[in-house]
Structures are given as structure tokens and as C-alpha cells.
C-alpha positions in Angstrom: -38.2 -43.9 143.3 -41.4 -42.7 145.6 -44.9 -42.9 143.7 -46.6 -40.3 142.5 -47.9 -38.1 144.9 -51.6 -37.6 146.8 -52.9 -34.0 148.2 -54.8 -34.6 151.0 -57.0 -31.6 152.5 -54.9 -30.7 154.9 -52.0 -29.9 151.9 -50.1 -32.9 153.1 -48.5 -35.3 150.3 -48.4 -39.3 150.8 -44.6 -40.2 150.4 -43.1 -43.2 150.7 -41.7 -43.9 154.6 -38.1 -45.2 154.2 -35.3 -45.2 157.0 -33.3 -42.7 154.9 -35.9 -40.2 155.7 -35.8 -40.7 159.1 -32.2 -41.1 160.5 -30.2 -38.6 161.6 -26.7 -38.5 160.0 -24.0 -37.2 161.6 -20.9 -36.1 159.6 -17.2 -36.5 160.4 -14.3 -34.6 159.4 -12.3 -37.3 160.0 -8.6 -35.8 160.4 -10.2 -33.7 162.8 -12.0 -36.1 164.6 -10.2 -38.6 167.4 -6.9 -39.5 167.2 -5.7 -42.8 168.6 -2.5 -44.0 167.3 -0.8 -40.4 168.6 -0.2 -39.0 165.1 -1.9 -35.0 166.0 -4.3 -36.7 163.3 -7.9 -38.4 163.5 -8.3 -42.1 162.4 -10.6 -44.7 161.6 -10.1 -45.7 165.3 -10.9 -42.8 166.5 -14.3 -43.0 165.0 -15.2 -46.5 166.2 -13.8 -45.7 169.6 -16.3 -43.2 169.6 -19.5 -44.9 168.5 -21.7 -45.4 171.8 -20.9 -41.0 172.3 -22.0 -40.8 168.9 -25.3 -43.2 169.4 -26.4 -42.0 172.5 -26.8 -38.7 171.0 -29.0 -40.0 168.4 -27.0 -40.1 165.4 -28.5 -43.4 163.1 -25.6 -42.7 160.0 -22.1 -41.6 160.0 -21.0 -39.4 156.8 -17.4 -39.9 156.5 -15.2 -37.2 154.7 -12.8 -38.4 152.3 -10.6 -40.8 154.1 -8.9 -42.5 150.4 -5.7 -42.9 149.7 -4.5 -39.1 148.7 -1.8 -37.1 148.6 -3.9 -34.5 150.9 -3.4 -31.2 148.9 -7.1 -30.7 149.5 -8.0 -32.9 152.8 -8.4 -36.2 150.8 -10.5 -34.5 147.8 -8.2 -35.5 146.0 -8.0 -39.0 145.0 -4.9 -41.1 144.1 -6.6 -44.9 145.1 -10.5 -45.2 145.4 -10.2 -48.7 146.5 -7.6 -48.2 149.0 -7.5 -46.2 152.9 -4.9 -43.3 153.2 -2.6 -44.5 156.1 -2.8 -40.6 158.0 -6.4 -42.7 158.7 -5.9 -46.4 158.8 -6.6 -49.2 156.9 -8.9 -51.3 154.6 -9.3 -53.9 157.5 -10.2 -50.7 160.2 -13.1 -49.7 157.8 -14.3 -53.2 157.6 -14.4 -53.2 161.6 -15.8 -49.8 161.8 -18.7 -50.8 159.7 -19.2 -54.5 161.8 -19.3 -52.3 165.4 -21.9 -49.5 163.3 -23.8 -52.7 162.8 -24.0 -53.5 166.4 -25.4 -50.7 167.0 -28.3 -50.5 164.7 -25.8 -47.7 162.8 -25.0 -47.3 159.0 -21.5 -45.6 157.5 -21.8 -43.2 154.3 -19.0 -42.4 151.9 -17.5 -39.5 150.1 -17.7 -40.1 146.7 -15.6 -37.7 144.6 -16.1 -38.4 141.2 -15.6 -34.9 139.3 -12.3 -35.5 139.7 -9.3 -37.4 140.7 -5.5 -36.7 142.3 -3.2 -35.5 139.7 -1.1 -38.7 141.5 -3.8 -41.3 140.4 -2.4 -44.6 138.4 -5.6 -43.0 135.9 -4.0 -39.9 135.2 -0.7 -40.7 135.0 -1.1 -42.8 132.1 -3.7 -40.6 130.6 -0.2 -37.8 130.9 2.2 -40.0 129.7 1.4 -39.4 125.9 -1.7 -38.0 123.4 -2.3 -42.0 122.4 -2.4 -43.4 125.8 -5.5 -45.2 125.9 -6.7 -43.2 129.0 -5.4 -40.1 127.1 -9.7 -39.1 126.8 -10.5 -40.2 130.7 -9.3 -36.9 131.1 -10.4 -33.0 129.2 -7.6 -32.7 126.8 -7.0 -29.2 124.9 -5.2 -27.5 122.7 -4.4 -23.9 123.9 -4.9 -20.8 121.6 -2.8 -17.8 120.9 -3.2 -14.1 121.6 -2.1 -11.2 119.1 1.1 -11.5 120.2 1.6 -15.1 119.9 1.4 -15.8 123.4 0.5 -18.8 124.8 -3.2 -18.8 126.4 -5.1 -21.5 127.9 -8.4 -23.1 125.8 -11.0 -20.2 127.3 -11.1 -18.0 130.0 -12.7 -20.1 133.4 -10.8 -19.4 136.3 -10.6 -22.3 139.2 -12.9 -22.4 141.8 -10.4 -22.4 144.7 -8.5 -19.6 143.4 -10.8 -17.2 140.8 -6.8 -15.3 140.0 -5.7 -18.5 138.0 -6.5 -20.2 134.7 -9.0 -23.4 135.1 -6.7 -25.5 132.8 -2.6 -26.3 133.2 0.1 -27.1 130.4 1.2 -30.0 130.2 4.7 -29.5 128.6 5.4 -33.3 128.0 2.2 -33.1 125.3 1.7 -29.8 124.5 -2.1 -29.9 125.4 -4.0 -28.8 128.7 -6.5 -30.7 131.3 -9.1 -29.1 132.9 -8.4 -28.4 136.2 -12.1 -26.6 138.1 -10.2 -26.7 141.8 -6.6 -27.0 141.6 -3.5 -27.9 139.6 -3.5 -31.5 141.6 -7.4 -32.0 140.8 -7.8 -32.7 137.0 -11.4 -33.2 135.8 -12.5 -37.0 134.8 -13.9 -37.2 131.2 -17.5 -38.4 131.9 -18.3 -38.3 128.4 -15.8 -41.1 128.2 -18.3 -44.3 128.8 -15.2 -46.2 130.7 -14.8 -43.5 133.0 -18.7 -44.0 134.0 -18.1 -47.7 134.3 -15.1 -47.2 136.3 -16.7 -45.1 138.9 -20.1 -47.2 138.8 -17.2 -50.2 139.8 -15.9 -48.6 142.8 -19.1 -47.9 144.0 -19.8 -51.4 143.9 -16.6 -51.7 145.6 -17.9 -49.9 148.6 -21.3 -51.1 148.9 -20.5 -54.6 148.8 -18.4 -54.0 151.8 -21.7 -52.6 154.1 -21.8 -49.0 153.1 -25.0 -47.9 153.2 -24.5 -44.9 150.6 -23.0 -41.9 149.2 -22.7 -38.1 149.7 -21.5 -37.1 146.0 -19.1 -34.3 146.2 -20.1 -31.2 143.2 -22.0 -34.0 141.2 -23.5 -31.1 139.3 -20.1 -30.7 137.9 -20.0 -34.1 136.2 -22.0 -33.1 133.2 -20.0 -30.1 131.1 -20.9 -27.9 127.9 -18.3 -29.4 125.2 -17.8 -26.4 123.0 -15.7 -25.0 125.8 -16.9 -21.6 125.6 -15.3 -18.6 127.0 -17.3 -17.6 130.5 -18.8 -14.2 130.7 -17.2 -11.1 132.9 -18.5 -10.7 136.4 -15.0 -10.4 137.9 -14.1 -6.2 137.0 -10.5 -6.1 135.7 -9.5 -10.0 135.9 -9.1 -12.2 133.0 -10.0 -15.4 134.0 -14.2 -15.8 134.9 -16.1 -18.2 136.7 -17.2 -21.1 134.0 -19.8 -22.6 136.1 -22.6 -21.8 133.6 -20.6 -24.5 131.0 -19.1 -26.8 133.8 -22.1 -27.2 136.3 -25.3 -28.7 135.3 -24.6 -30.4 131.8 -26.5 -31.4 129.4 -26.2 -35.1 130.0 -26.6 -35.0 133.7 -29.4 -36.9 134.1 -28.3 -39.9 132.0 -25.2 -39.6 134.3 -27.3 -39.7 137.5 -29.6 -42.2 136.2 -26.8 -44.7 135.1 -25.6 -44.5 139.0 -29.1 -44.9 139.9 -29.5 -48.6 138.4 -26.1 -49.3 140.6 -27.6 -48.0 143.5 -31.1 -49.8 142.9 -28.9 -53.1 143.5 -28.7 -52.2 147.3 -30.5 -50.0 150.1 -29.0 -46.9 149.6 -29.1 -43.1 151.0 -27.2 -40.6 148.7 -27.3 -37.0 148.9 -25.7 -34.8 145.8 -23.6 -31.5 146.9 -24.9 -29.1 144.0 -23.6 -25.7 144.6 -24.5 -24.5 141.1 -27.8 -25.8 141.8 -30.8 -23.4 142.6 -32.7 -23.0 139.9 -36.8 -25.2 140.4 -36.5 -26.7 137.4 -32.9 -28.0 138.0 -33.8 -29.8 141.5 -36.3 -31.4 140.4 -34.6 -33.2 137.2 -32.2 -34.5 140.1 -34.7 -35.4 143.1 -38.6 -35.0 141.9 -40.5 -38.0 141.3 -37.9 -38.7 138.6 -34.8 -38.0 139.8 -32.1 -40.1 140.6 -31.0 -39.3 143.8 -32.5 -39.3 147.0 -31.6 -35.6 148.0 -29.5 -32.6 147.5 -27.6 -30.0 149.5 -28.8 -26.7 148.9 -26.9 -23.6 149.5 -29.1 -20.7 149.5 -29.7 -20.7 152.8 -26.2 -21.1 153.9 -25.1 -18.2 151.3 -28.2 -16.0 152.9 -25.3 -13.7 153.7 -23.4 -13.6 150.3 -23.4 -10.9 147.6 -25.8 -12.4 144.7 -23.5 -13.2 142.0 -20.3 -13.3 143.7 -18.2 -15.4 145.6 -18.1 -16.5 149.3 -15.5 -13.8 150.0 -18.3 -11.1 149.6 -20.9 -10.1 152.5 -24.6 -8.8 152.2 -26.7 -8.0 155.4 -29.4 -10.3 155.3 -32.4 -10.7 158.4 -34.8 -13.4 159.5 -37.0 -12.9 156.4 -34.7 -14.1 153.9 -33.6 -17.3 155.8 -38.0 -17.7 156.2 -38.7 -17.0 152.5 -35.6 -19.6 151.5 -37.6 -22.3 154.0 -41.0 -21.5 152.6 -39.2 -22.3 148.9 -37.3 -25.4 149.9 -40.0 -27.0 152.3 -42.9 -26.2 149.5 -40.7 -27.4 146.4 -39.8 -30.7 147.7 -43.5 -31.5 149.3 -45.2 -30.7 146.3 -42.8 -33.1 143.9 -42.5 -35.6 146.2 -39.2 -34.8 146.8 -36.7 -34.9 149.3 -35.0 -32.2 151.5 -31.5 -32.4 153.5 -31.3 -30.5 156.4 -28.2 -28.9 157.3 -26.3 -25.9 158.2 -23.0 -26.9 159.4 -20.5 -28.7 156.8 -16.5 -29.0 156.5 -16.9 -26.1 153.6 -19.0 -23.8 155.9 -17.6 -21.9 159.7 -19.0 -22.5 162.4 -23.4 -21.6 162.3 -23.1 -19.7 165.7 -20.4 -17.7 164.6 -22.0 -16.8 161.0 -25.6 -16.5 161.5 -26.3 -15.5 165.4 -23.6 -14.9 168.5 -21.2 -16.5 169.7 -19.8 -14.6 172.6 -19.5 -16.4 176.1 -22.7 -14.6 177.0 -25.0 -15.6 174.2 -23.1 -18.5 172.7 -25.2 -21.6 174.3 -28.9 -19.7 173.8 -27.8 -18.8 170.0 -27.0 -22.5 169.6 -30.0 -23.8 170.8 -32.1 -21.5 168.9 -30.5 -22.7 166.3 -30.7 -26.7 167.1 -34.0 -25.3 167.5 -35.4 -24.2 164.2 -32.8 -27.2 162.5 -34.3 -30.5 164.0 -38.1 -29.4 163.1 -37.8 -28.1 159.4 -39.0 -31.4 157.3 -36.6 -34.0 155.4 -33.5 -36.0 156.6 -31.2 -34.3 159.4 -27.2 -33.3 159.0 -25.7 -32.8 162.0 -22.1 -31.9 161.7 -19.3 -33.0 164.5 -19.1 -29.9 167.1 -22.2 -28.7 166.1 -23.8 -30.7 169.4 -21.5 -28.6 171.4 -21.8 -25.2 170.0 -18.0 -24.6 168.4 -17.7 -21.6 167.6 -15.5 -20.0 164.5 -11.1 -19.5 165.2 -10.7 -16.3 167.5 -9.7 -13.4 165.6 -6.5 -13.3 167.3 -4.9 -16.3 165.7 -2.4 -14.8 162.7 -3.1 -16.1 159.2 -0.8 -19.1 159.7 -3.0 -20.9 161.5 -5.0 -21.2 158.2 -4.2 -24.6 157.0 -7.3 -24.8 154.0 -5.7 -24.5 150.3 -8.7 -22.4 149.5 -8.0 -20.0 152.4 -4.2 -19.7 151.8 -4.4 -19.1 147.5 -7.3 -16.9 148.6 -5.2 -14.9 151.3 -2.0 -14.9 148.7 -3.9 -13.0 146.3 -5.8 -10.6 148.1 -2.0 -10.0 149.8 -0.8 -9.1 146.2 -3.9 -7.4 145.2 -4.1 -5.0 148.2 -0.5 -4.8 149.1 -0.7 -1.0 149.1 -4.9 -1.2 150.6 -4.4 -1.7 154.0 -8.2 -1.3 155.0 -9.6 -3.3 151.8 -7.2 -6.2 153.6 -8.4 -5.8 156.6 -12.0 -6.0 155.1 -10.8 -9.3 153.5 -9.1 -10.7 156.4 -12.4 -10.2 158.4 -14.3 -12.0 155.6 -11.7 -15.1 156.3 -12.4 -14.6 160.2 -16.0 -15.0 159.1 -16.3 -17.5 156.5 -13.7 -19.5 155.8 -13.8 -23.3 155.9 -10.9 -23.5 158.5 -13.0 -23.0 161.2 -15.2 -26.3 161.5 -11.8 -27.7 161.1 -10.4 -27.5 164.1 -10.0 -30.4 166.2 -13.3 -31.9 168.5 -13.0 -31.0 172.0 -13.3 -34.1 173.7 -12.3 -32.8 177.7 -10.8 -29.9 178.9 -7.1 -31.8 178.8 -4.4 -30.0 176.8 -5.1 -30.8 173.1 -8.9 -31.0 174.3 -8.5 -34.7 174.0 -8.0 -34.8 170.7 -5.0 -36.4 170.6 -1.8 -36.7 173.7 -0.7 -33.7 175.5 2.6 -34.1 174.2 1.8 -34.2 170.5 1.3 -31.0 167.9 -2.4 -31.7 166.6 -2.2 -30.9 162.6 -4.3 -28.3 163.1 -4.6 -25.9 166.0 -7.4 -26.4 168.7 -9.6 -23.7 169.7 -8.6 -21.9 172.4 -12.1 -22.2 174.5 -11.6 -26.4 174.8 -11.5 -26.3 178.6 -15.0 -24.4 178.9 -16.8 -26.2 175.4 -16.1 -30.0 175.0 -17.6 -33.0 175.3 -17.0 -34.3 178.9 -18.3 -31.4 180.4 -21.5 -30.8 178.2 -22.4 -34.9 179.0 -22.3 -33.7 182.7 -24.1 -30.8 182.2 -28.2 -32.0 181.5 -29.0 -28.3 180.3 -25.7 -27.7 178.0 -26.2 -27.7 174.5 -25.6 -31.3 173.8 -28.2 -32.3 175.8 -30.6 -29.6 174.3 -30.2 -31.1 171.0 -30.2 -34.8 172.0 -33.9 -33.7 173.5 -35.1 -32.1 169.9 -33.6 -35.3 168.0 -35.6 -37.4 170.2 -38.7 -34.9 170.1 -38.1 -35.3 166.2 -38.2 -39.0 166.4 -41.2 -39.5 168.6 -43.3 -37.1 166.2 -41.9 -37.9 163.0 -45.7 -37.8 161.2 -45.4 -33.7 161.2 -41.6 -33.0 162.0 -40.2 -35.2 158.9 -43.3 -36.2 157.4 -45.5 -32.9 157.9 -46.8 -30.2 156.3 -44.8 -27.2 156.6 -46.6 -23.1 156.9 -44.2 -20.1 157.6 -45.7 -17.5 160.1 -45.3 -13.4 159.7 -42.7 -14.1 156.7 -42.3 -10.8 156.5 -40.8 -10.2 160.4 -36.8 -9.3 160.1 -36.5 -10.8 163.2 -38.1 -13.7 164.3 -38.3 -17.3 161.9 -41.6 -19.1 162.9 -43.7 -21.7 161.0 -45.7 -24.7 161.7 -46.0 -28.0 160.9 -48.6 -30.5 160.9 -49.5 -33.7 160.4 -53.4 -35.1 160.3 -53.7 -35.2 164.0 -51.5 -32.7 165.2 -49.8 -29.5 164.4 -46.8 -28.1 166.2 -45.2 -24.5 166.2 -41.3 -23.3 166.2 -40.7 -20.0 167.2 -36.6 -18.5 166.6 -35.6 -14.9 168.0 -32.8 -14.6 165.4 -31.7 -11.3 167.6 -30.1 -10.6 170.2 -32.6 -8.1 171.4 -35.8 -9.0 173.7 -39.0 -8.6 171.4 -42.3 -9.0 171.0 -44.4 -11.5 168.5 -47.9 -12.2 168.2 -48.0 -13.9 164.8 -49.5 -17.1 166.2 -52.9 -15.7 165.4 -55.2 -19.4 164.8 -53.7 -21.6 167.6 -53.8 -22.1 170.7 -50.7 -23.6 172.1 -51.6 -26.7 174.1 -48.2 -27.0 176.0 -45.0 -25.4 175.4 -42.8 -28.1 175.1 -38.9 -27.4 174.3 -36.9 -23.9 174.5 -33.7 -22.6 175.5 -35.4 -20.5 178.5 -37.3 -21.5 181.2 -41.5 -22.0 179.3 -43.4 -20.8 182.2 -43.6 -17.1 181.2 -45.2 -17.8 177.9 -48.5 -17.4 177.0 -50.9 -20.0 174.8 -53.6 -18.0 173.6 -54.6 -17.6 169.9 -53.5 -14.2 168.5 -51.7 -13.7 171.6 -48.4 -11.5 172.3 -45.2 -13.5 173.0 -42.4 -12.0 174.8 -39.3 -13.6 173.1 -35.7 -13.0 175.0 -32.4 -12.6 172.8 -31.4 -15.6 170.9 -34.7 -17.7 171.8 -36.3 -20.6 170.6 -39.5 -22.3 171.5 -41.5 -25.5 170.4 -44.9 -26.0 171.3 -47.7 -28.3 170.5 -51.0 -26.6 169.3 -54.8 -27.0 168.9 -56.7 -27.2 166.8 -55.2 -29.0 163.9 -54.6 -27.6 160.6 -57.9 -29.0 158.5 
């Protein structure tokens, strides 16, 4: 891990300078991405074909979603071969080639390592079914069930699943008379990590993969891994439903650590990048047992900021209006926490479980659509640790049109979700309109949708005369790839500029010391960051409404250097009013430095 840390004057920390800290990663939804063998689904082909697009915009490492052999009930989340390429993608051979052509290019390939849980078709759980002395009978969570006062049948405790809150967390299994715990659907039982050949077996295929060039791992709910074993019944925060969320016994366990650590000394045998998805994860104290100076992995996603616009306590299917304050006070907790612990912060706020950031968080109307996605590329590519850009993101795709009917829904969670609300509100029509808008809002369909590649039918995803297995937008022939590359102002090119700008000046814009400006403005999210020579300012209009700001009150702004308008019109006096259009974002380099 990094040494201990040094506080300079200036508040910066002396970190270690390694290439995961640097590189931009790009991730890829693979089924979504490029088709090539005329399927209506992406491939490992796709991908390669695609690697000189995907290095001239700056991208360093490719984050793969699950592309395992699976019976796809939840896109390849579910596992049913580690070792092995699902052939919707490709094969074994196609991986090996994708990683020797990422090689040639000065390019590394991460994996998806789901590990909380396997396919309910894996050779693993099949045996560990088959009888209550099967020798992989414990790889699994095996329970009794319990009784009511009527004699009824109930499941071991009360946690609902996470992909459908309505249903039990656990399933009968007739054959033994027992039940497996189940956190996201029937087809995802929970591996026994208590069990110490389960740990060996995952720390195996990890080998596996990083023997054959990966460069790492993104580790899918890894805070999940660890669970309370007494099993406890969860508390009620869901009015008039039996079935709770358990996260408070199944996220964060007590033997987490030892369970990171013991995938640490694998890792330590290569030169790894791994970033841990921890949704249950917000807590100080928690992040830094998992990334501080003694953690065990190099970073974590972190979901505040993306759930800036849920209900506190509830579920993603709930709404809160939230301003430009909240998303600054989250930075100013995220950027200090990981600078002061020599930590490590991912950078992200698109993802395969999120819609699209336009759409969510600014607008995405034909009028304001490009501006609000540079504003965003904006404030992204100069907040301080390692970059996640997600595939579309470059482009500015936008959520599904609220036209489309609910059939065009294709995500498990969507559809259980959808199918209860249906029953719940039956007789409701305006509390399921309210929850069909939360769907058009949120739901992870939406940066699932195929890339738009040109403005050809199927938006070159795959041939005109093949039914892609999941609808493409409808706006394909004005937002896709070909014609952003022609265009030097579209968004692509704005955010190939800010990667590059990031690059160049990576002492403050990933190494840097981080201070938020007028925190408490509802509109506007501005900070600076600094280095020892240099200091740099960020100024986001998270409005669509022209405004002014003059919170820039010590610095003189040397030269305005990147924004989504023209830069003449600004002024660069200290303490001076800014006039900010709708949707903008400026960069500027300052004097004097921060001392």
C-alpha cells in the first residue's frame, strides 16, 4: 500500500505516483457495445474492433462488464463458469487477442469479478443442492426455515431481496428441506465466504485471470461478502410489508477486512488496479478500513453523490429535490477523506446501474443537452483520483424517451420492480404514474441501450436488418459517434480536450489539493485545486438559468482556459462578478498559488 502520509503547507499530502492513479478507464457494457458477428448483441470483437476510437479519446483501461459464461438472468451477473466466455460474447481465444491488441496500444483490460454470488446453474451450486452432505453443501448459506402461529412455513428472517424489496431474501429448496440465501434473485444464491474453500476458490480464478494479462478487478457489492451469522431479523423501514432490507447484517461484516486482505496478498503477486462497488458503504470509518493507508484495495465507488437525489433511507425508486450544495458538500467529504488518509478516490457518475447523468442531474432537451454535458465533463475530469468514464457518456446519451411503453424495459430489476408497483397500485392510477416516472428517471435500462456508432439504422450497432436485443434510442441519427468525430466542438471532442488538460496537469488535477468555493450557493459547484506551483479553478452553472457568481474572491484568473461557451466575455479579477450562462462550465488557471 502507499506510505504514510506528509502535510505539506499548502495542505497537500505526498502519495505515491502509480499508473492506476493516472489512467482513465473507460467502461463497457459489453452486450451493448459493438456487434460484429450480426447477433443484435455486442462481442468481444466488437470491442477490439473498436480500440484505436477508444484510444484516441484517451481512455488508458477498459472495464469490462460481466462477459462469463451465464445464463443472463441478470446481464452476466450471474455466473455459471468463471473460467470460461459466454458464447452471446465470444470466446476464451477472443479475450486473449483483445488483451494482445490493448497491449499494442499502451492499453490494459479490467474484469468483473462477482464473487458475492454465483448462477444458481454453476457446477458449485448444483452439487452444493443436490443433498445436506454434499461436500459443497456449506459453499453455500444453508437454513432451516421457522414456523408462524399457524404452522406456516416462513423463511429463516425477514430480509427482502435487493432487486425486488416484495420477496423473501431466501428460497426453499424442496429436494432438502432447507433455504439459501438469495440478496438479488432466485438464480443468484450467496457464496459462503466463511467457508475457507470458497475464499481459495475465488483467490484461484483470480489467478486465472491475471495470469492471462488482466490488469485488475472492479469487485461487484464486495461489501456484501462479509455477513452477520446470527441471521437476524432486519428492522421495519418498509410501512406495511413483511420482508425488510437486511443490509445492516449482510453488508459490511465483521470479517471483511480479513476477506479483503486475503485478496490483497493475491493481488500483491501482480500490478494491479481494483476498485470495490460498496453501496452499503458511507460511513468514514468504513472507507477507510477498505482504502486508508491500510486497506486492501485501491479504491471504492461511492454512491452518495449519485443518490444526491434519493430519499435518505429508502430505495432508488424514491425522489428528494436536491441543489448544487449537496453535490459540493458530498465533494468537499469525498475529496478531504481520501487526501487526508492517503487514500484513493474513483471518479464517476455514469455506470450500467445508473441512467443516463444528463438526464438525472441537468437537461437533456435538444436545446440544452450538449452544454449540460459539457458542464458536466466539466466538473468530472478535474475532481482528484482515478477517472470512470462510461461508454456514451463521451457523446452525451441521454435517458429512453418517455414515449417508449414499459416493454421496452429489458432490466430484471425494472420489470419485478414494475410488476409490483402494477399489483400494488392497480386501483392508484396517479401513484403509478408517479412510479412509472421514477422508472423514466432512474432506472438502469437507460445506459443500456445500444452505442450509437453513425446515424445508419440500428445506429451501427449491429446490421440494418437485424433486431438489436435491446432497443436503440430514437435520437441515433443526430447523437453518435461518426458525427461527433466530425464535429471539433461536439461533446466528444469537449471531453477528449479536458482528458488531455487532466493529463498535462496531473500535479493539481489528480494529485492536487482540493478547496470548494461558496459551498453554500444552490446553484453553482466551484472549487479549486492546486498543486505547489499552480492552482486552477472549476466553475459549473448546475441551472438552466443565466446567473451571477463572484465567489472567486483571492484569485486572479490568469487565463480562462476550457468551457462550453465561447471565454472572451469573462472577467479575471479577484473578487470579481462572473456572468455564468445556463448549463455552463469554465476552467481557468489562476494566480497566485495557494501557499
Amino acid at each position: 500500500m502507499s506510505p504514510a502520509k506528509k502535510k505539506e503547507s499548502s495542505g497537500l499530502v505526498q502519495t505515491e505516483r502509480v499508473w492506476w492513479k493516472e489512467c482513465t478507464v473507460y467502461q463497457i457494457y459489453p452486450a451493448s457495445f459493438r456487434d460484429t458477428n450480426g447477433d443484435g448483441h455486442g462481442d468481444v470483437n466488437g470491442i477490439t474492433a473498436s480500440l484505436d476510437y477508444l484510444k484516441d479519446f484517451g481512455a488508458d483501461v477498459l472495464w469490462i462488464s460481466p462477459i462469463y459464461k451465464s445464463p443472463q438472468i441478470d446481464m452476466g451477473y450471474d455466473i455459471s463458469d468463471y473460467k470460461d466466455i459466454d458464447p452471446k460474447y465470444g470466446t476464451l481465444e477472443e479475450v486473449d487477442n483483445l488483451i494482445k491488441e490493448l497491449k499494442k496500444r499502451d492499453m490494459r483490460l479490467m474484469m468483473d469479478l462477482v464473487v458475492n454470488h454465483t448462477s444458481d446453474q454453476h457446477a458449485w451450486f448444483l452439487e452444493s443442492r443436490s443433498s445436506t452432505d454434499n461436500p459443497k453443501r456449506d459453499w453455500y448459506i444453508w437454513r432451516k426455515g421457522r414456523e408462524d402461529e399457524n404452522g406456516n412455513r416462513l423463511p429463516p428472517n425477514n430480509w427482502c431481496r435487493t432487486l425486488d424489496t416484495t420477496e423473501s431474501a431466501w428460497e426453499y429448496d424442496e429436494k432438502t428441506d432447507e433455504y439459501y440465501l438469495s440478496i438479488f434473485s432466485t438464480e443468484q444464491p450467496d457464496l459462503n465466504w466463511e467457508s475457507n474453500e470458497v475464499r481459495e476458490a475465488v483467490h484461484d480464478i483470480m489467478r486465472f485471470w491475471l495470469d492471462r494479462g488482466v490488469c485488475g478487478f472492479r469487485m461487484d457489492v464486495i461489501d456484501h461478502i462479509s455477513k452477520v451469522q446470527t441471521f437476524l431479523d432486519a428492522k421495519q423501514v418498509i410501512p406495511g410489508q413483511y420482508y425488510q432490507p437486511g443490509s445492516e447484517f449482510f453488508a459490511n461484516g465483521p470479517r471483511l477486512e480479513e476477506f479483503l486482505h486475503e485478496m490483497r496478498d493475491v493481488l500483491n503477486e501482480y500490478d494491479t488496479i481494483t476498485v470495490g462497488e460498496m453501496p452499503f458503504v458511507n460511513d468514514e470509518e468504513e472507507i477507510l478500513r477498505t482504502v486508508g493507508l491500510q486497506g486492501s484495495l485501491n479504491m471504492i465507488f461511492l454512491f452518495e453523490i449519485l443518490n444526491v437525489d434519493n430519499q435518505p433511507g429508502r430505495s432508488k425508486w424514491s425522489y428528494q429535490e436536491w441543489n448544487a450544495s449537496d453535490m459540493a458538500r458530498l465533494h468537499v467529504k469525498m475529496q478531504g477523506l481520501m487526501t487526508d488518509h492517503d487514500g484513493w478516490n474513483a471518479i464517476f457518475c455514469e455506470n450500467h446501474d445508473a441512467p443516463r447523468s444528463i438526464s438525472r442531474f441537468a437537461d437533456d432537451s435538444d436545446e440544452w443537452r450538449e452544454y449540460a454535458a459539457k458542464m458536466i465533463c466539466t466538473k468530472h475530469t478535474t475532481l482528484g483520483g482515478t477517472e470512470y468514464i462510461y461508454q456514451g457518456e463521451e457523446l452525451g446519451m441521454r435517458n429512453i424517451p418517455a414515449s417508449w411503453p414499459m416493454s421496452e424495459y429489458k432490466d430484471i430489476e425494472t420489470q419485478r420492480f414494475w410488476k409490483a408497483v402494477s399489483k400494488q397500485y392497480a386501483n392508484n392510477h396517479r401513484k403509478l404514474d408517479y412510479m412509472k416516472t421514477l422508472i423514466q428517471l432512474k432506472a438502469r435500462d437507460h445506459s443500456r441501450t445500444p452505442m450509437q456508432w453513425n446515424a445508419l439504422p440500428n445506429a451501427g450497432f449491429c446490421p440494418e436488418d437485424v433486431t438489436p436485443w435491446m432497443r436503440v434510442n430514437d435520437d441515433y441519427p443526430r447523437i453518435n459517434v461518426e458525427s461527433q468525430l466530425r464535429n471539433p466542438q461536439s461533446v466528444f471532442h469537449y471531453w477528449k480536450r479536458c482528458i488531455k488538460l487532466r493529463k498535462t496537469h496531473k500535479d493539481v488535477f489528480i494529485y492536487g489539493g482540493f478547496k470548494i468555493l461558496d459551498p453554500k450557493n444552490p446553484d453553482v459547484v466551484a472549487f479549486l485545486r492546486f498543486s505547489e506551483k499552480d492552482t486552477w479553478v472549476t466553475i459549473t452553472n448546475f441551472t438552466g438559468k443565466s446567473l451571477k457568481w463572484s465567489g472567486l474572491k483571492d484569485h486572479n484568473v490568469e487565463e480562462w482556459v476550457i468551457g462550453n461557451y465561447p471565454l472572451d466575455i469573462h472577467s479575471k479579477d479577484a473578487g470579481c462578478t462572473i456572468n455564468l450562462r445556463p448549463w455552463e462550465g469554465i476552467i481557468g488557471k489562476c494566480s497566485p498559488p495557494i501557499s
